[in-house]
N, C-alpha and C positions, 0 to 999 in steps of 0.2 A: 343315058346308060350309066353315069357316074354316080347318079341321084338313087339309079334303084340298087345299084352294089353298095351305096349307101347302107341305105334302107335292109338291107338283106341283112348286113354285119349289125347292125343296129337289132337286130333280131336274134342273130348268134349270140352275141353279148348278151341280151337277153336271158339267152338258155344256160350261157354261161354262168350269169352271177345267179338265176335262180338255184343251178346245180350247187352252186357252193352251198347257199344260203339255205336249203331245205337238207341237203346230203350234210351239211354242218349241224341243221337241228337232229337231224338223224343220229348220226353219231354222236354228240352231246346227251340224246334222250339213250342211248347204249352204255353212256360210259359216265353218265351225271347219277343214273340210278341207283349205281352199286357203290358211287363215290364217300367217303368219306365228309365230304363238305358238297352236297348235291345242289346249294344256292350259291354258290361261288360258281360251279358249272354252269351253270342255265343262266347265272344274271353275264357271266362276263362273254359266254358264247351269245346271247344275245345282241351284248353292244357290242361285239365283234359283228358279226353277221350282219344288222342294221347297217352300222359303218360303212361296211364294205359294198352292201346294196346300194344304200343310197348316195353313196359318193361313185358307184358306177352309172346308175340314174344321171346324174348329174353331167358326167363326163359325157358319155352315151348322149345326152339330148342336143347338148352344144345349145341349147336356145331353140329348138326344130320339137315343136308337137307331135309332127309324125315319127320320128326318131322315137322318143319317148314312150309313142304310143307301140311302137313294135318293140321295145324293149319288155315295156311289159307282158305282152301276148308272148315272148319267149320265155320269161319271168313265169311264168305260168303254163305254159307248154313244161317247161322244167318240173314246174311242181307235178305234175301229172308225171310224169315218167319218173322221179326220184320216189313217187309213192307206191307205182307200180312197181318199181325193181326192189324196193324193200319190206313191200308185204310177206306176211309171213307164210310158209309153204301151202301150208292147209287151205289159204283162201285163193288156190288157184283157177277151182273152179267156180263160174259161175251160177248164183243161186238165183231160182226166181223171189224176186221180193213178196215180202209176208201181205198179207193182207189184214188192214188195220181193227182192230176189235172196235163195236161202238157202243156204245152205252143203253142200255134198255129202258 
């Protein structure tokens, strides 16, 4: 039982540090664009964000593969919801995909 409340929180953390780490590109790519100095934003949100991933990676795996491995699937579960919740209004609905032109 300890191993899988492990393994669960190893998975929270996960959604955690992807939340930062995407909802941080997010708002960097909002507030980098109209900046005056837009490669100061993006290089230093960068090595911020990195940092703070992979030294949570780090803590998170303790030396455990599986730990590691559900961090990232949280890591990623994050990224799909931080890209859901800040798409823009218009693309709320659903489109069927185009179909591809081919060469004659």
């Amino acid at each position: 039982m300890n191993e899988t409340l492990t393994l669960v929180l190893a998975s929270v953390a996960g959604g955690v540090l992807g939340a930062i780490f995407f909802g941080g590109l997010w708002w960097t790519v909002s507030k980098g664009a109209s900046s005056r100095r837009p490669a100061l934003w993006f290089f230093g949100s960068l090595l911020l964000r990195m940092s703070i991933a992979l030294a949570g990676f780090y803590v998170v795996a303790g030396g455990h593969w599986e730990r590691l491995l559900l961090c990232l699937l949280g890591f990623v579960v994050a990224r799909l919801v931080v890209t859901w919740l800040t798409r823009p209004p218009g693309e709320n609905q659903i489109r069927p995909a185009r179909e591809a032109g081919h060469a004659s």
